[in-house]
PyMOL CGO cylinders between C-alpha atoms (Angstrom):
from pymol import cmd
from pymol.cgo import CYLINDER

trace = [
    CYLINDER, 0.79, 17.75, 12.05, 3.52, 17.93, 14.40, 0.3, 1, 1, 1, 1, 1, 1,
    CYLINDER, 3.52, 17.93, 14.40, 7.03, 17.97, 13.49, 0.3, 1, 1, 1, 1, 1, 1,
    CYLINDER, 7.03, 17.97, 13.49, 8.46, 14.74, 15.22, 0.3, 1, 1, 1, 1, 1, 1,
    CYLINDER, 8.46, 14.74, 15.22, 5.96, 13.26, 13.37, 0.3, 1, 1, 1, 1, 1, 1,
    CYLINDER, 5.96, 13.26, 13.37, 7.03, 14.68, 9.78, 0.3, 1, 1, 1, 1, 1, 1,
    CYLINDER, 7.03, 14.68, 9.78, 10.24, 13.44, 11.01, 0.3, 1, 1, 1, 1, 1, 1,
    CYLINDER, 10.24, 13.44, 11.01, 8.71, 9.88, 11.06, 0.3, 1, 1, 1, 1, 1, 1,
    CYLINDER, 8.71, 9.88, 11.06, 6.79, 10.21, 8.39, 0.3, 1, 1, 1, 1, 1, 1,
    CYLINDER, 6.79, 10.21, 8.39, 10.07, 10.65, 6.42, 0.3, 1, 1, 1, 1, 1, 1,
    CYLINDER, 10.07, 10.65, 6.42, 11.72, 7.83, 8.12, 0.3, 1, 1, 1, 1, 1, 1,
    CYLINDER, 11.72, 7.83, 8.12, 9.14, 5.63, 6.91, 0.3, 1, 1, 1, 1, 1, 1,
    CYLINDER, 9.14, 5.63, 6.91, 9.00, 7.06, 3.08, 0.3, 1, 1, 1, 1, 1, 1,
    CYLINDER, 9.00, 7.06, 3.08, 12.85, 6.77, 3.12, 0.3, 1, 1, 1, 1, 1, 1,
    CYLINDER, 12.85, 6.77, 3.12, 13.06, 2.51, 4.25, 0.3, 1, 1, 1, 1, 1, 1,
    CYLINDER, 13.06, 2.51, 4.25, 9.92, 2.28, 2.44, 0.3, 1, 1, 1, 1, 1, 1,
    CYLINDER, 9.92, 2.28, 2.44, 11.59, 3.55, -0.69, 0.3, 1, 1, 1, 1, 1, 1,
    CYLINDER, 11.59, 3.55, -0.69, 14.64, 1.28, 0.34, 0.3, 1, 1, 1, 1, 1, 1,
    CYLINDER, 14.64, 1.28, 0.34, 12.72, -1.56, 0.02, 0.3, 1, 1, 1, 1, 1, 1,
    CYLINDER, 12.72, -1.56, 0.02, 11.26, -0.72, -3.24, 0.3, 1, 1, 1, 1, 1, 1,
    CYLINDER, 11.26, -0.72, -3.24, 14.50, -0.29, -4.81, 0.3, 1, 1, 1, 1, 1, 1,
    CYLINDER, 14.50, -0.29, -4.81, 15.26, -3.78, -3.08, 0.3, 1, 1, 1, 1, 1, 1,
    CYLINDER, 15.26, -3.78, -3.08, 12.07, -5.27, -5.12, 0.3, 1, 1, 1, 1, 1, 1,
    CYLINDER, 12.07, -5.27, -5.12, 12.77, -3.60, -8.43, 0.3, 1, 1, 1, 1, 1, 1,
    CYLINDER, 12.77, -3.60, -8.43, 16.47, -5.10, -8.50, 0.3, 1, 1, 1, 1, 1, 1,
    CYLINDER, 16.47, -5.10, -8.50, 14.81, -8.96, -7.88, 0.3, 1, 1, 1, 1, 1, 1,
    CYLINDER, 14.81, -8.96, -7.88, 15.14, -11.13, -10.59, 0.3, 1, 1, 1, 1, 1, 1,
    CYLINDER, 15.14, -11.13, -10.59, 12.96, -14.08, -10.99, 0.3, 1, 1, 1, 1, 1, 1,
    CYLINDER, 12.96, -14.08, -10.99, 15.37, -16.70, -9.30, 0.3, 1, 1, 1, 1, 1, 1,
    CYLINDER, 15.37, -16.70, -9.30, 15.74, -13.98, -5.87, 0.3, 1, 1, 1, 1, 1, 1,
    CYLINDER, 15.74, -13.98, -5.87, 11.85, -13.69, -5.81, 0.3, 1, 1, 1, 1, 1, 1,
    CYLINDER, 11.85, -13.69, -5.81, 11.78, -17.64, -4.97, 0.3, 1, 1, 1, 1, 1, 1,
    CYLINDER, 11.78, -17.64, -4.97, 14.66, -17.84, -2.55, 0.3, 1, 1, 1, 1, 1, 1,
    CYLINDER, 14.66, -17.84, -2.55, 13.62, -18.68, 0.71, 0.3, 1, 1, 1, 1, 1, 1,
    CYLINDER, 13.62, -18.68, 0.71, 14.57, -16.68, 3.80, 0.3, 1, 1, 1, 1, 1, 1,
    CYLINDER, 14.57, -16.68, 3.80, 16.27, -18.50, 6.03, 0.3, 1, 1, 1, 1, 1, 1,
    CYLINDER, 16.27, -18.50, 6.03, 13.92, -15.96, 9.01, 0.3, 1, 1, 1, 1, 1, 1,
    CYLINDER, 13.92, -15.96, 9.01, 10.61, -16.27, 7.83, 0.3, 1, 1, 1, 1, 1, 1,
    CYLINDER, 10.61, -16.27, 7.83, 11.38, -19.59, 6.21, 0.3, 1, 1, 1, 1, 1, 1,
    CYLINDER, 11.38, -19.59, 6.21, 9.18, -17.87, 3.03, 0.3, 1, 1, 1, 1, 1, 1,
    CYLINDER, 9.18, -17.87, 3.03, 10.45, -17.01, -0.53, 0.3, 1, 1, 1, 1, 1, 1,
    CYLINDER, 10.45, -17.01, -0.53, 11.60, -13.88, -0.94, 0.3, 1, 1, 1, 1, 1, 1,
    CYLINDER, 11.60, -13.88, -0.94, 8.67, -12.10, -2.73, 0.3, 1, 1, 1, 1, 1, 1,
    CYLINDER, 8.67, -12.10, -2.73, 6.21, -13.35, 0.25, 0.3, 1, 1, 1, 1, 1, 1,
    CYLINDER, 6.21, -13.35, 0.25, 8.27, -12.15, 2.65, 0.3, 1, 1, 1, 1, 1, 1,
    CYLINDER, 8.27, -12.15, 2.65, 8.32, -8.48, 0.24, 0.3, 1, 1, 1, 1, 1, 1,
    CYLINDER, 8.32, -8.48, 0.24, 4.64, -9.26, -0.34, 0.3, 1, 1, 1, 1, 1, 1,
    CYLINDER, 4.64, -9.26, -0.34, 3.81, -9.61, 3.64, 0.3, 1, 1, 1, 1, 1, 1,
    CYLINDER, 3.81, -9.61, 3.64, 5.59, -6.22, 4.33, 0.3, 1, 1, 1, 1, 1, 1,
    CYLINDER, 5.59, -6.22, 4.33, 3.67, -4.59, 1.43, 0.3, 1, 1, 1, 1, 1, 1,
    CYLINDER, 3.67, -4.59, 1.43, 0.53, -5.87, 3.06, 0.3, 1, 1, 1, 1, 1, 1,
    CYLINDER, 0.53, -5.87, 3.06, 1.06, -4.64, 6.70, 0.3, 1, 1, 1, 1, 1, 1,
    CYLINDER, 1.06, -4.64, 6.70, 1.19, -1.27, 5.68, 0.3, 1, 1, 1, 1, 1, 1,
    CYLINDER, 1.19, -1.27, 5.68, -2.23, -0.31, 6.14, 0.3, 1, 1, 1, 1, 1, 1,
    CYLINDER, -2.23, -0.31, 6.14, -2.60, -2.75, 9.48, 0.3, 1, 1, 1, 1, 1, 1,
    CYLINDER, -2.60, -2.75, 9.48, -0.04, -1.49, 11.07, 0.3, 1, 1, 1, 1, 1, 1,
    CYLINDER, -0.04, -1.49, 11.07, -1.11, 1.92, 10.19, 0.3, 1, 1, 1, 1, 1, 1,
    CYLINDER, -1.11, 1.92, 10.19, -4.17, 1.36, 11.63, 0.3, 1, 1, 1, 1, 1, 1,
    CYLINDER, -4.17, 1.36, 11.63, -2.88, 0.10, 15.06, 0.3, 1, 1, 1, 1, 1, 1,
    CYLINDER, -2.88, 0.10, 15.06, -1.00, 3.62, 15.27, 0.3, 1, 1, 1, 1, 1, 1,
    CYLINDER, -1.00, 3.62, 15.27, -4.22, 5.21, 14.91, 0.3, 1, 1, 1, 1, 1, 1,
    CYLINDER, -4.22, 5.21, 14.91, -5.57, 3.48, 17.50, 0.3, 1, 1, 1, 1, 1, 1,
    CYLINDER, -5.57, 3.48, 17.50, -2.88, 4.15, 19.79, 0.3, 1, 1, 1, 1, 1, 1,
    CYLINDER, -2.88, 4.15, 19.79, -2.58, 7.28, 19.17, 0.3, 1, 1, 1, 1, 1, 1,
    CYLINDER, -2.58, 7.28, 19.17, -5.82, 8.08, 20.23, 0.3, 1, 1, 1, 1, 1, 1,
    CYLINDER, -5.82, 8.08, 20.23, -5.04, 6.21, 23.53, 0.3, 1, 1, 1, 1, 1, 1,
    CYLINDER, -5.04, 6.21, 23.53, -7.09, 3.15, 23.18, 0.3, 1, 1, 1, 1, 1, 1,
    CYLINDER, -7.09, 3.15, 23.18, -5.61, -0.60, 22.98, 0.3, 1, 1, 1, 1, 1, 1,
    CYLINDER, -5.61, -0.60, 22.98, -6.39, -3.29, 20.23, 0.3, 1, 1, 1, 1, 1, 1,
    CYLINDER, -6.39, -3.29, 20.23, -8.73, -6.02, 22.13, 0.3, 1, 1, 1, 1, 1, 1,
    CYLINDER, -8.73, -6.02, 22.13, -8.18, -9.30, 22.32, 0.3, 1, 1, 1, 1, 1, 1,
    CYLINDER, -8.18, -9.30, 22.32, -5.19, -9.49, 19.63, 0.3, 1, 1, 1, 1, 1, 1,
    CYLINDER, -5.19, -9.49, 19.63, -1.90, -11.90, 20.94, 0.3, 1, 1, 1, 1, 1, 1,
    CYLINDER, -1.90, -11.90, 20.94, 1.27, -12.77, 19.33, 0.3, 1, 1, 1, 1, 1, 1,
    CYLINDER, 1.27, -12.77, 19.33, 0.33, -16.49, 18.53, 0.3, 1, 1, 1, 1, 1, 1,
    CYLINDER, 0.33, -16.49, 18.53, -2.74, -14.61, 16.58, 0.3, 1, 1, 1, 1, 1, 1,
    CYLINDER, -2.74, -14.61, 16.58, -0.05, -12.73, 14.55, 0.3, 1, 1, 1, 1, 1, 1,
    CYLINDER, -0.05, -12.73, 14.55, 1.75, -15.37, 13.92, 0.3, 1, 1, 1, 1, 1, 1,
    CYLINDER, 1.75, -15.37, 13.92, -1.31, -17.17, 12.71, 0.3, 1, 1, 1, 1, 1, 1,
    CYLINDER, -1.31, -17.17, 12.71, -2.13, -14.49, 10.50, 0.3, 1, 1, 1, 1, 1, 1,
    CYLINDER, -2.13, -14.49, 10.50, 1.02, -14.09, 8.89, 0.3, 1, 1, 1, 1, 1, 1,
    CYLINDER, 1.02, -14.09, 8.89, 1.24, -18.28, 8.01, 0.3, 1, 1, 1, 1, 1, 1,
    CYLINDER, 1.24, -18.28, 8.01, -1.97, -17.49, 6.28, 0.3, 1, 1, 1, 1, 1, 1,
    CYLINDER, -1.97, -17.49, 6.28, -0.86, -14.76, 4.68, 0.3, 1, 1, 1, 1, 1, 1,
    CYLINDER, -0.86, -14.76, 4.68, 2.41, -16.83, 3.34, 0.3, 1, 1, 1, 1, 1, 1,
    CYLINDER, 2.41, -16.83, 3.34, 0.39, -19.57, 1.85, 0.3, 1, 1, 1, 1, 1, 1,
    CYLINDER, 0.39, -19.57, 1.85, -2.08, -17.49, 0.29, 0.3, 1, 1, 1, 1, 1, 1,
    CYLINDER, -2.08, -17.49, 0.29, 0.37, -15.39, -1.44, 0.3, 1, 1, 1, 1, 1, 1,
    CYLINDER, 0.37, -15.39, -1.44, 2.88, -17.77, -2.34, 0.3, 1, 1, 1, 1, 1, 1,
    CYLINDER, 2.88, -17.77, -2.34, 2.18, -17.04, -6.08, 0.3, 1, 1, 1, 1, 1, 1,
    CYLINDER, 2.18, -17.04, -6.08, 2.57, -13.20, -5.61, 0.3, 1, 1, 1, 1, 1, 1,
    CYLINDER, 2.57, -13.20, -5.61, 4.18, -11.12, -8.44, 0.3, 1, 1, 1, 1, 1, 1,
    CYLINDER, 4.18, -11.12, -8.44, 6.77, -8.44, -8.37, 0.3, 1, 1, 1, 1, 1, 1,
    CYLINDER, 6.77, -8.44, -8.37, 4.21, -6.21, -9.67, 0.3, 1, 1, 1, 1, 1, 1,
    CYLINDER, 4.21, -6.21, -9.67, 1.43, -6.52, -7.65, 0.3, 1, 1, 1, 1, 1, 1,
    CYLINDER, 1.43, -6.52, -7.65, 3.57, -6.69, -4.30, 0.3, 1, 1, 1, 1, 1, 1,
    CYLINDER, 3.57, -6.69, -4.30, 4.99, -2.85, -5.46, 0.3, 1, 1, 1, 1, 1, 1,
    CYLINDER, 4.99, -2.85, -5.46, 1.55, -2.01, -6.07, 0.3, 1, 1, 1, 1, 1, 1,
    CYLINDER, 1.55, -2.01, -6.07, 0.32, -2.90, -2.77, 0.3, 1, 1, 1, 1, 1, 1,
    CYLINDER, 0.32, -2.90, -2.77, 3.36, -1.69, -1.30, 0.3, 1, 1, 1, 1, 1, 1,
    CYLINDER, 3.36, -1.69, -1.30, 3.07, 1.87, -2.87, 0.3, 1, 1, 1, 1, 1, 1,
    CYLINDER, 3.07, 1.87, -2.87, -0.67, 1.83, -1.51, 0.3, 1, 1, 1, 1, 1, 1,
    CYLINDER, -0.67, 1.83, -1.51, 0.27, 0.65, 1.87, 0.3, 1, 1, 1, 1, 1, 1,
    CYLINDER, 0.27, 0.65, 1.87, 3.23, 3.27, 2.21, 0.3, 1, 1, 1, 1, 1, 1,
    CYLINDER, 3.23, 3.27, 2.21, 1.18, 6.23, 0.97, 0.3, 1, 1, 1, 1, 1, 1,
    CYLINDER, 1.18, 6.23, 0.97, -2.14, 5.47, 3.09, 0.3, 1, 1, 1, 1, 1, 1,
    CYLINDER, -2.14, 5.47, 3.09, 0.78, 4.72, 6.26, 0.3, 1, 1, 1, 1, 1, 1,
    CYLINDER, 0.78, 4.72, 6.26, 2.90, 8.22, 5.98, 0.3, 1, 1, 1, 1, 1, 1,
    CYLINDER, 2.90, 8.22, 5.98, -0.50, 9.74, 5.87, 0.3, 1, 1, 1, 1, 1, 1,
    CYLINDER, -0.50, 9.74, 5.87, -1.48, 8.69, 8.90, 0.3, 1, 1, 1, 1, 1, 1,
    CYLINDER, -1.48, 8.69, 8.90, 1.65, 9.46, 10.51, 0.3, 1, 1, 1, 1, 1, 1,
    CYLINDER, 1.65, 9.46, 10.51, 1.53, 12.99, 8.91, 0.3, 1, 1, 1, 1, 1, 1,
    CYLINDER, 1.53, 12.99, 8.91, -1.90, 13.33, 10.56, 0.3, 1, 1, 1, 1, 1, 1,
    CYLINDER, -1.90, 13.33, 10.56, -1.05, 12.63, 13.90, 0.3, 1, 1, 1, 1, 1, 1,
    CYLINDER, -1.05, 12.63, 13.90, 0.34, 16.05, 16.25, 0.3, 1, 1, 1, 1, 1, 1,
    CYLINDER, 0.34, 16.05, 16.25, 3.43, 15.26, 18.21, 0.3, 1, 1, 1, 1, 1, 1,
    CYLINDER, 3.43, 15.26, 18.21, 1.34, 14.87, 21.66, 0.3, 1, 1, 1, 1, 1, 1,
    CYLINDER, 1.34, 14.87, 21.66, -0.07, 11.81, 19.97, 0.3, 1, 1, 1, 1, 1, 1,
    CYLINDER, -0.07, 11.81, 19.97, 3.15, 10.03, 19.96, 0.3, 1, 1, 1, 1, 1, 1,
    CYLINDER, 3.15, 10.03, 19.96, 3.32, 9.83, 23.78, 0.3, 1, 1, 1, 1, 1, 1,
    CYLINDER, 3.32, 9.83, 23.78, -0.40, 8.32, 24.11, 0.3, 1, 1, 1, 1, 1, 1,
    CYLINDER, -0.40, 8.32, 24.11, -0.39, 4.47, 24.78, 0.3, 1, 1, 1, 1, 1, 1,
    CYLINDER, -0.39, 4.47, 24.78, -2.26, 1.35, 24.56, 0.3, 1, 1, 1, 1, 1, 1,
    CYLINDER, -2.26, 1.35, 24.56, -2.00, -2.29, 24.64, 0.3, 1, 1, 1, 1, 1, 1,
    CYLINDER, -2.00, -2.29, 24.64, -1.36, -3.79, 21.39, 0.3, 1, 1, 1, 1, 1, 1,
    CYLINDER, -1.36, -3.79, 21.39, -0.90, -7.49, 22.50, 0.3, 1, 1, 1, 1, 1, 1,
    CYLINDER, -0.90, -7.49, 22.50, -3.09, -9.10, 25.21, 0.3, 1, 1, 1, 1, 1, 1,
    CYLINDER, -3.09, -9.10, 25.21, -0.46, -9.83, 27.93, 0.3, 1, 1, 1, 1, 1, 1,
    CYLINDER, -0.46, -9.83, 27.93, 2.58, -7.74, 26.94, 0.3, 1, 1, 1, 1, 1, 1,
    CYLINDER, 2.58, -7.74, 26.94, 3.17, -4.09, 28.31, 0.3, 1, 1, 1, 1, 1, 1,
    CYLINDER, 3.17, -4.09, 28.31, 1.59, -0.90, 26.63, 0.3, 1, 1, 1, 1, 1, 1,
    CYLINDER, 1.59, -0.90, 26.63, 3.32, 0.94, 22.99, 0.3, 1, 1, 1, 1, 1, 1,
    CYLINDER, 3.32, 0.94, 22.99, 3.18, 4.59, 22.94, 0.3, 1, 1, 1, 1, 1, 1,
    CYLINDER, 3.18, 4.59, 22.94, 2.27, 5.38, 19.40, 0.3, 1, 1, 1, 1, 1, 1,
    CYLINDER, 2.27, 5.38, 19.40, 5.99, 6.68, 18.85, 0.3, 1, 1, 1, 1, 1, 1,
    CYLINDER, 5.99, 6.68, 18.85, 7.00, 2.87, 19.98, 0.3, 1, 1, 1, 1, 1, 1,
    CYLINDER, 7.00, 2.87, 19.98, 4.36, 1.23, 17.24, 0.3, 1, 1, 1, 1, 1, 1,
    CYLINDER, 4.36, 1.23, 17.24, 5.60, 3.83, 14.32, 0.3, 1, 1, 1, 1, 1, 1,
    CYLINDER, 5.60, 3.83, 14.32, 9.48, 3.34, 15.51, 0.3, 1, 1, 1, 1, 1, 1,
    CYLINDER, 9.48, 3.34, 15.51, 9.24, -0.70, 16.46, 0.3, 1, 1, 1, 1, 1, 1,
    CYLINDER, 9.24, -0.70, 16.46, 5.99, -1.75, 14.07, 0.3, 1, 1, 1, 1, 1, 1,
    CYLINDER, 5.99, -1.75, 14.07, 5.85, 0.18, 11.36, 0.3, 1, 1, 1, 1, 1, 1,
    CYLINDER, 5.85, 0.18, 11.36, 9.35, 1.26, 10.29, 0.3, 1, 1, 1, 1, 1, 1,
    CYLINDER, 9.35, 1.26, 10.29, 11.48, -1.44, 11.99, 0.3, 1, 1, 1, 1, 1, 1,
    CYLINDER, 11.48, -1.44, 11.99, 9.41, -3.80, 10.10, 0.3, 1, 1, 1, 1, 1, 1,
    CYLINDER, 9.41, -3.80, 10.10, 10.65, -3.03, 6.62, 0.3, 1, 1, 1, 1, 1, 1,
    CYLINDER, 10.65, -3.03, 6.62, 14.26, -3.09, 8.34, 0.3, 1, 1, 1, 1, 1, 1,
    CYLINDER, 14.26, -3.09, 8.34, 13.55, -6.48, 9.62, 0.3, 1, 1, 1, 1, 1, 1,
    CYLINDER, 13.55, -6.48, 9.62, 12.16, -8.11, 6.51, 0.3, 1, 1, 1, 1, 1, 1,
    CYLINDER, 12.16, -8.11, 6.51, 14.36, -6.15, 3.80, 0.3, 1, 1, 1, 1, 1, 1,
    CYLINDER, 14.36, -6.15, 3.80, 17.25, -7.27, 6.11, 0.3, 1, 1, 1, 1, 1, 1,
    CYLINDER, 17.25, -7.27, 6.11, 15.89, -11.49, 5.65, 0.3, 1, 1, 1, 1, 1, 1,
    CYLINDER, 15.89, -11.49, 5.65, 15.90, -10.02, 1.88, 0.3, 1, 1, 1, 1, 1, 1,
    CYLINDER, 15.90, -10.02, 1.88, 19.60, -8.67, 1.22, 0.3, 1, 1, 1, 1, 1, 1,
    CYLINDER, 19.60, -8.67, 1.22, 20.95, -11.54, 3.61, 0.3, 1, 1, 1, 1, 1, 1,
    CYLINDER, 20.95, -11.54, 3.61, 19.25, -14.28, 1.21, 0.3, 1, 1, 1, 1, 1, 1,
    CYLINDER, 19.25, -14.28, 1.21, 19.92, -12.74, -2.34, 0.3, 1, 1, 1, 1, 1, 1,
    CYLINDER, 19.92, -12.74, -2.34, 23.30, -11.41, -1.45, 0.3, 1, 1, 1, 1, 1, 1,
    CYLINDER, 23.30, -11.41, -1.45, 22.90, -7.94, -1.87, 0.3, 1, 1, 1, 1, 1, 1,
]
cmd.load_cgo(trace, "trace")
């Protein structure tokens, strides 16, 4: 383990334990507000971060042992994450911090694992847009994420 990336890994833990305390305070009425980003009710949009954890964990890996994911574009994402908003539209508070604890653990190890000459190997992540380092997929993917979506969160419930 290097120590930039302890220093990420604790980045991540800390926004990942922001947006826990963001779930716990939901109450039933915030979880089915819908985001006026994602256009999904609150606890998808809480339940889709939870969930890309692990993915986006394993795209670091990946990176960071300079190969690219094949064949994967943004419309695919985007696919992907409709999917992921219809089949979850009945997602609970409970299982979404579940999976989210899970996700955030099985992430920060993987970050943890990496040494800091890791962080400058690349690959493409998206057919047709430039190569990530790995330090660009933790920074951009994996921790901006929660600040994206937890942003959506506060700016539709208020807080």
């Amino acid at each position: 383990m290097g120590a930039q990336a302890e220093s990420l890994a604790k980045k991540y833990e800390a926004k990942a334990a922001e947006l826990t305390a963001t779930i716990q305070k939901l109450s039933d009425a915030d979880w089915k507000k819908v985001t006026a980003a994602e256009q999904w009710p609150v606890g998808v949009t809480a339940h889709h971060v939870a969930g890309a954890h692990e993915p986006i964990s394993n795209i670091v890996k990946t990176v960071a042992a300079g190969q690219s994911i094949p064949g994967f574009t943004l419309p695919m994402l985007h696919e992907l994450n409709a999917k992921h908003a219809k089949e979850f539209a009945g997602c609970t508070k409970a299982e979404t911090l579940a999976l989210h604890e899970k996700g955030v653990k099985a992430a920060a190890a993987v970050v943890r694992g990496l040494d800091d000459s890791q962080l400058n190997n690349s690959g493409t992540v998206f057919t047709g847009a430039p190569p990530m380092t790995c330090l660009q997929v933790i920074d951009g993917a994996l921790i901006n994420h929660i600040d994206e979506h937890m942003g959506s969160i506060h700016k539709t419930v208020g807080g």
